[in-house]
C-alpha positions as CSV (number, residue, x, y, z in Angstrom):
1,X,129.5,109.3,134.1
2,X,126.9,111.5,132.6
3,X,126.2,110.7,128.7
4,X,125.2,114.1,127.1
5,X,122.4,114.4,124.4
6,X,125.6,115.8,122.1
7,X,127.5,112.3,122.8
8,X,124.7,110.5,121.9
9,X,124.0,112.2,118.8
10,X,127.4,111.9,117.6
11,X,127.1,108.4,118.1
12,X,124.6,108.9,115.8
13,X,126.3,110.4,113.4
14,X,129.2,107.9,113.2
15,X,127.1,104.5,113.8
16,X,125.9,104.3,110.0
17,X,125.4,101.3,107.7
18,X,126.8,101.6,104.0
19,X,123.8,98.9,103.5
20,X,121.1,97.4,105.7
21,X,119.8,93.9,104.4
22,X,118.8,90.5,106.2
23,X,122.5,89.4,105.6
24,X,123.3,92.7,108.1
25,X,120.5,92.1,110.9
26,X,121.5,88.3,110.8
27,X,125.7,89.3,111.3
28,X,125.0,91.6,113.5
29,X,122.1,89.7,115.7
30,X,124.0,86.8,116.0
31,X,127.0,89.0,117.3
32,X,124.7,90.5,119.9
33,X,123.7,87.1,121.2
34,X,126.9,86.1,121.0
35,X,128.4,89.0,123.6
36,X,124.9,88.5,125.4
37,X,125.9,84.5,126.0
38,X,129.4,84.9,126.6
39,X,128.8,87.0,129.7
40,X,125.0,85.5,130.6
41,X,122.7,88.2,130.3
42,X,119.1,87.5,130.4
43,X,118.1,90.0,127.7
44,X,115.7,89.8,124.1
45,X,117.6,91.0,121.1
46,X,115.0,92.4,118.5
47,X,116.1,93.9,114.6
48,X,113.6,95.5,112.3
49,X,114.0,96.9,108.9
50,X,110.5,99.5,108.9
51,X,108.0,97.0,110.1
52,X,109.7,93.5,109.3
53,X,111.3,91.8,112.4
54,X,114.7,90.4,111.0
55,X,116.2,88.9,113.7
56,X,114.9,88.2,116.9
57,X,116.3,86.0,120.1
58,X,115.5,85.7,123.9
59,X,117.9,84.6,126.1
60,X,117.7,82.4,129.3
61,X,116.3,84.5,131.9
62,X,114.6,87.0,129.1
63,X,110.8,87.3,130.0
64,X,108.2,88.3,127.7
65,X,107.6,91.5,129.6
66,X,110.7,92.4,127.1
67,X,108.9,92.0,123.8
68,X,107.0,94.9,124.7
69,X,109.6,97.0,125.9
70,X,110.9,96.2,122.6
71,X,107.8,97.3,120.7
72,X,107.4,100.9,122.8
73,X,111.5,101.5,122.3
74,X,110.9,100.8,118.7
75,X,107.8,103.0,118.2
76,X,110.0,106.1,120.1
77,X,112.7,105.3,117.2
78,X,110.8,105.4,114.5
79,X,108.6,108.5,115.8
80,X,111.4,110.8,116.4
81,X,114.8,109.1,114.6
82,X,117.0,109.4,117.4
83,X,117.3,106.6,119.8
84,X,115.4,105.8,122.7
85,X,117.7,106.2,125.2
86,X,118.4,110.1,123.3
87,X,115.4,110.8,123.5
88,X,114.2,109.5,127.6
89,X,117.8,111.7,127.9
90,X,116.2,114.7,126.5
91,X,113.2,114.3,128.3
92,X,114.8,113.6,131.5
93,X,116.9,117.6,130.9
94,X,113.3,118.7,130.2
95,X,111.6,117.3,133.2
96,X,108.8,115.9,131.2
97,X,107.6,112.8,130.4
98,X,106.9,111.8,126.7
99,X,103.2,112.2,127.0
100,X,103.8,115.3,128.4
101,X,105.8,116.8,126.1
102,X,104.6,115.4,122.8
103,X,101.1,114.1,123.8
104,X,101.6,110.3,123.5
105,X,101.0,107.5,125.7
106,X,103.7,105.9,127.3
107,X,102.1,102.7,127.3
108,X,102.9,102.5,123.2
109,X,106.1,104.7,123.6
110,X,109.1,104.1,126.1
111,X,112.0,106.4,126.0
112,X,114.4,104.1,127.7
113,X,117.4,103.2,126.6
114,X,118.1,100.4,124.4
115,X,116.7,100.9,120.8
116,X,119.3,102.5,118.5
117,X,118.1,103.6,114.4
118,X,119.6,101.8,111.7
119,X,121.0,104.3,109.8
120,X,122.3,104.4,106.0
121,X,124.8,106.8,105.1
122,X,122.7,108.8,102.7
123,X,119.0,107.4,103.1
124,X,118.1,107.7,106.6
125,X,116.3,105.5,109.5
126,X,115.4,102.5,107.6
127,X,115.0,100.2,111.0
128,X,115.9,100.0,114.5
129,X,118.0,97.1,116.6
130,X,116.8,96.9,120.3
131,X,118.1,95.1,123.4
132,X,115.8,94.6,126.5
133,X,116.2,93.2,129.8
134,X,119.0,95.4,131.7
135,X,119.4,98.7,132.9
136,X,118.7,101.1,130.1
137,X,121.9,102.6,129.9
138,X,123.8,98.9,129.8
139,X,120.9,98.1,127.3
140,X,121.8,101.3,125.0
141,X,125.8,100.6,125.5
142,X,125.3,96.7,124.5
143,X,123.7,97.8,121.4
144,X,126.3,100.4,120.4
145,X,129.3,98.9,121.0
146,X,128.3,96.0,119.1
147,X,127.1,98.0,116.0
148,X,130.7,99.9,116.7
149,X,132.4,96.6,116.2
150,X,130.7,95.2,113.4
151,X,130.5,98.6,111.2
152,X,134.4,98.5,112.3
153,X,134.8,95.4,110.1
154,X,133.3,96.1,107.4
């Protein structure tokens, strides 16, 4: 199935934090490495709040080619506000690559799927949590689901 750019920005939409704080990235870190053990994916969870790293695990079989994917999904976040894998989907409708389009390397920016904004309800972007080491879309759906389930809770 197809995600469309309008699913993904209503994902947007609803996936918003009341508050963002090192209490938040540490919950909802450790519940990402949590699903990630339970069914052994090899992937590096990352959470920043602007340019302070919160939270930050690799799991076995994570390499350190993933901290960098990591850093290029973030940068796309924080560039544009929309998440990474929104933004390779728009591209991808466009037929461009990034540095086509908005004339900027892809060696700093990766629009691959995987880094979603951290929103608050009335502020805006103030950070970005990324997973990295499977398929971009699984990557993007890991993230989202768990941010579902822990805003769900609160």
């Amino acid at each position: 199935m197809e995600t469309t750019l309008s699913q993904l920005l209503q994902e947007e939409s609803e996936l918003q934090f009341a508050q963002f704080n090192e209490q938040t990235a540490w919950q909802l870190g450790s519940l990402l490495v949590a699903r990630a053990t339970a069914q052994g994916l090899p992937v590096t969870i990352d959470i920043m709040r602007g340019e302070q790293q919160l939270f930050h695990a690799a799991l076995p079989g994570a390499a350190a080619d993933n901290d960098e994917w990591i850093k290029r999904k973030v940068r796309v976040v924080y560039r544009f506000g929309h998440s990474s894998f929104y933004m390779g989907q728009k591209l991808k409708e466009q037929g461009k690559t990034i540095e086509e389009a908005y004339l900027i390397p892809e060696s700093l920016f990766a629009a691959h799927g995987g880094c979603f904004p951290v929103i608050v309800r009335g502020t805006g972007v103030v950070g970005a949590v990324t997973v990295s080491g499977l398929p971009q879309e699984d990557d993007h759906k890991m993230v989202t689901q768990v941010i579902r389930e822990f805003l769900a809770k609160e």
